[in-house]
Backbone as a printed PyTorch tensor [residue, N CA C, xyz], in Angstrom:
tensor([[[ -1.5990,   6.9440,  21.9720],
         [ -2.3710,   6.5900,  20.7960],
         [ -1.4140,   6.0400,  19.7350]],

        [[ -1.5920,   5.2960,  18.9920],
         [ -1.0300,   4.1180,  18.1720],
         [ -1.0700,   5.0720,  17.0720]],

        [[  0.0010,   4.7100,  16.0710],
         [ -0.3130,   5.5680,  14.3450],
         [ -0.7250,   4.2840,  13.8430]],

        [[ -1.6360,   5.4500,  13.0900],
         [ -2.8440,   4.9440,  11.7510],
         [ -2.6220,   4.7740,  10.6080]],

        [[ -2.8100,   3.8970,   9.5570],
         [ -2.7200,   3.9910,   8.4930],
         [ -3.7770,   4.1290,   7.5320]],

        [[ -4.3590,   4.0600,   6.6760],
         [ -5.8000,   4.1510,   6.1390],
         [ -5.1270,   3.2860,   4.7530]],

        [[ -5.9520,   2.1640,   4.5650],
         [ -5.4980,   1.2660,   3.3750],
         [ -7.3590,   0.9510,   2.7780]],

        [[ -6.9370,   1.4610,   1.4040],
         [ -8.6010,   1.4460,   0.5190],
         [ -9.6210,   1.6550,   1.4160]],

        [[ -9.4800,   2.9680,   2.2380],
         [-10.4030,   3.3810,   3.1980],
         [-11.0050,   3.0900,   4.9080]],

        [[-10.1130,   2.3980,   4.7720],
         [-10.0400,   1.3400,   5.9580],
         [ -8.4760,   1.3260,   7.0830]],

        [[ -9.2390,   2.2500,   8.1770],
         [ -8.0630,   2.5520,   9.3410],
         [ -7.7240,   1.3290,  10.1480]],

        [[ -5.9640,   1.2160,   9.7840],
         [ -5.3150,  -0.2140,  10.6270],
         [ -4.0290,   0.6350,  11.1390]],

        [[ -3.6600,  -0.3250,  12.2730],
         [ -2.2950,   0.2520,  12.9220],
         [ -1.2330,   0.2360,  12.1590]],

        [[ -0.6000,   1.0030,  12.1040],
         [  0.4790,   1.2790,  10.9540],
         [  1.5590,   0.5190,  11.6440]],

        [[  1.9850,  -0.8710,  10.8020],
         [  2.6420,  -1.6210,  11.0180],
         [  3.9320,  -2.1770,  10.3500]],

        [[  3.6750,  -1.8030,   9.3220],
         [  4.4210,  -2.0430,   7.6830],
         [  5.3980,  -0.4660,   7.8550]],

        [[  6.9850,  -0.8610,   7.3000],
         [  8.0520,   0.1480,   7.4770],
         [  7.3760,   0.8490,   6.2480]],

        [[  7.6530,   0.2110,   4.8810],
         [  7.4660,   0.7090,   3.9760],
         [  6.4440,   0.3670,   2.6640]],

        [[  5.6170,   0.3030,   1.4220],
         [  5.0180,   0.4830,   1.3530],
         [  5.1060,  -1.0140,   0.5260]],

        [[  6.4970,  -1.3190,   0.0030],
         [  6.6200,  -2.7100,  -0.3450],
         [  6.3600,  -3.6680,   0.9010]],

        [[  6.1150,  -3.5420,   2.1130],
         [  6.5690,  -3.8380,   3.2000],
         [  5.2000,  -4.6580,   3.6280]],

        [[  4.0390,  -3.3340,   3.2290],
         [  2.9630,  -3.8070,   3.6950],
         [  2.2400,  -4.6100,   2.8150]],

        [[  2.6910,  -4.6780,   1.2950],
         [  2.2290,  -4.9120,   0.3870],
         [  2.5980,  -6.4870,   0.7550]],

        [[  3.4920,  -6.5060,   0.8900],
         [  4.3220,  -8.1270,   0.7150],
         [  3.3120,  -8.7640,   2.1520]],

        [[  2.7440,  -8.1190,   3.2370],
         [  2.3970,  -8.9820,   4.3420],
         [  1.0440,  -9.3040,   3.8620]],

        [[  0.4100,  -8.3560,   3.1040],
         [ -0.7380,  -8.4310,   2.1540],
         [ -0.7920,  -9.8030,   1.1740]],

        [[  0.2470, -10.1750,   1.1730],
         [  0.8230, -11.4860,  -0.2160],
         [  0.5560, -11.1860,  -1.3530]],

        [[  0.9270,  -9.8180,  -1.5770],
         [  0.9900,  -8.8850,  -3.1190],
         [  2.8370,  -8.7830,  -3.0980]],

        [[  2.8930,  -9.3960,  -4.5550],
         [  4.2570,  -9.4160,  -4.6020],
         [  4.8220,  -8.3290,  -5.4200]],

        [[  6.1910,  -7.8390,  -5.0770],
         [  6.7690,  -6.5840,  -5.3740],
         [  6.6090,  -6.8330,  -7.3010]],

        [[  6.7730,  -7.5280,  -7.7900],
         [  6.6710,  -7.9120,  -8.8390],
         [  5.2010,  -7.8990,  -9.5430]],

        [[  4.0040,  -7.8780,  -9.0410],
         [  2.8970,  -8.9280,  -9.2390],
         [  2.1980,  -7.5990, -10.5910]],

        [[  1.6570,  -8.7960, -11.4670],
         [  0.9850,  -7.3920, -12.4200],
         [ -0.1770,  -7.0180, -12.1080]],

        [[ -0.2450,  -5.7560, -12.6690],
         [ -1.4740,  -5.3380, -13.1060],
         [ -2.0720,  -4.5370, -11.2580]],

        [[ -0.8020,  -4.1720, -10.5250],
         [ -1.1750,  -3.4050,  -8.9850],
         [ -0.7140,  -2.8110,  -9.5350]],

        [[ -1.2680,  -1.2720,  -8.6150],
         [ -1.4870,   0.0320,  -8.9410],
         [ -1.4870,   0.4160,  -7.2740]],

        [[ -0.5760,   1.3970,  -7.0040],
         [ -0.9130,   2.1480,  -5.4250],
         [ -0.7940,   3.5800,  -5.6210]],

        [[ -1.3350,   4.1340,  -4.7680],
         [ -1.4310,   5.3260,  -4.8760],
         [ -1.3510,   5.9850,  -3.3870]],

        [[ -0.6170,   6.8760,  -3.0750],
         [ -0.2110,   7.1970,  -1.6440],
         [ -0.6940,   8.6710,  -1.5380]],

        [[ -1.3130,   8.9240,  -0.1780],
         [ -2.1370,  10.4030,  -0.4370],
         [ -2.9060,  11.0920,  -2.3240]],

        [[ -3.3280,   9.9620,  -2.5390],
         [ -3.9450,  10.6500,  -3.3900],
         [ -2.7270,  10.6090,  -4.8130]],

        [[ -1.6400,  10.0200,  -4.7340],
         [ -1.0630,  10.5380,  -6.3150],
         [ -0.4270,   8.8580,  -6.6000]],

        [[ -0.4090,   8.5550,  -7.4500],
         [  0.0670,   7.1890,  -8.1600],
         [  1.4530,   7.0780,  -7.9670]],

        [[  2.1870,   6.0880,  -7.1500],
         [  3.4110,   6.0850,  -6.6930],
         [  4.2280,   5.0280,  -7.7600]],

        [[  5.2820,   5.2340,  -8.3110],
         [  5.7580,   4.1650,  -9.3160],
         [  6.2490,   2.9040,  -8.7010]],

        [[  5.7610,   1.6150,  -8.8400],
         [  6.8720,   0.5180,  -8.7370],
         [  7.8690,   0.3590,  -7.9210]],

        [[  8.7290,   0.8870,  -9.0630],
         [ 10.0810,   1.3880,  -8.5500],
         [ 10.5320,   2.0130,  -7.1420]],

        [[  9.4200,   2.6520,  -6.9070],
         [  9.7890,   3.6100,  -5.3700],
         [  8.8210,   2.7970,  -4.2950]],

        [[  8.3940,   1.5140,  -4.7140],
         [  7.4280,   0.9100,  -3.4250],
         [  8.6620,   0.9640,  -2.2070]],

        [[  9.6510,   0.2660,  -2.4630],
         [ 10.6120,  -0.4690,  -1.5300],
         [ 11.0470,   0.7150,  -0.3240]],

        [[ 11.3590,   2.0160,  -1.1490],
         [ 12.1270,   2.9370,  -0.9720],
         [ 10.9800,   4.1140,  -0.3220]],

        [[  9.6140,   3.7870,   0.1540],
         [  8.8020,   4.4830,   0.2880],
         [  8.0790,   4.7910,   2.0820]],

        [[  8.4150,   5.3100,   2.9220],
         [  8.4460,   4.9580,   4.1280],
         [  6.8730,   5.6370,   4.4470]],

        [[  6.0110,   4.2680,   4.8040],
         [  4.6820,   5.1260,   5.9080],
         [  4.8320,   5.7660,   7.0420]],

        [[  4.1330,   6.8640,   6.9160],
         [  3.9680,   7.6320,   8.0510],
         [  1.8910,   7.7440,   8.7770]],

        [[  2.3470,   8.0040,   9.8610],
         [  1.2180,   8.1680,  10.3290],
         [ -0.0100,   9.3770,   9.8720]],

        [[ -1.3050,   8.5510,   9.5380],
         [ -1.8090,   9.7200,   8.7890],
         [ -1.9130,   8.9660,   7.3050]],

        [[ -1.1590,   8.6180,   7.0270],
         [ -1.2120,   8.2610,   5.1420],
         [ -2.2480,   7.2010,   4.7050]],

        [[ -2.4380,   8.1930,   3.3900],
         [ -3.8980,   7.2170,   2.6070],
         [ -3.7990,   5.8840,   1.6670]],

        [[ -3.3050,   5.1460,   1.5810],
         [ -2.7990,   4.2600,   0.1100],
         [ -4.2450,   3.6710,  -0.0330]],

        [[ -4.0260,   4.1820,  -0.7860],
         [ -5.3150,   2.8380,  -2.4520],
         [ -4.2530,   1.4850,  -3.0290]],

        [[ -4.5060,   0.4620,  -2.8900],
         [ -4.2820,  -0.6590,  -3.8930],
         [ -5.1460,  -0.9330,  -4.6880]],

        [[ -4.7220,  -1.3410,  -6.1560],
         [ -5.9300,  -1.6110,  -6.9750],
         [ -5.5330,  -2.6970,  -7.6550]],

        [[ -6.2370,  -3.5260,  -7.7480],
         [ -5.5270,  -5.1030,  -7.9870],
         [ -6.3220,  -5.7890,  -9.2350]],

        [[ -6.4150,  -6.7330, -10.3870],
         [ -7.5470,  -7.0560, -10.5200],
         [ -7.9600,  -8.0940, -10.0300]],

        [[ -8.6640,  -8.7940,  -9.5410],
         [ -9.4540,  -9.9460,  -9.4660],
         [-10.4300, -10.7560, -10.2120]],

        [[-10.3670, -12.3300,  -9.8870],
         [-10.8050, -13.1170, -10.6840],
         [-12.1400, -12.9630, -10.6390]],

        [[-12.8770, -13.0280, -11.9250],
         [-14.1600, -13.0030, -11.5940],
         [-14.9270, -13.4000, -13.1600]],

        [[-16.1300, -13.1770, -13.1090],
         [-17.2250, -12.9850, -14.3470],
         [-18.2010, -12.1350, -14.2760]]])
């Protein structure tokens, strides 16, 4: 059996090392404003995306805004 990841509720094969990792294949840039992640449930800083290793099992929320009216 393959490890899982769960991204905004939604189970994919955990593919991404780390959390900048998956973000960047996403084309969310380590830089980009106004993202917000949150890993099992607690708000992870910025700073520690790069340095943040998925494991099988783990929940991340991205929260982004989007264009709209």
């Amino acid at each position: 059996m393959s490890a899982l990841l769960h991204v905004n509720g939604r189970a994919e094969p955990l593919a991404a090392v780390s959390v900048a990792d998956l973000l960047a294949a996403r084309g969310i840039a380590a830089d980009a404003r106004g993202v917000a992640v949150a890993l099992n449930g607690a708000l992870l800083p910025r700073g520690r995306w790069a340095d943040t290793r998925l494991q099988d099992g783990d929940s991340l929320e991205i929260v982004r805004p989007i264009q709209g009216g």
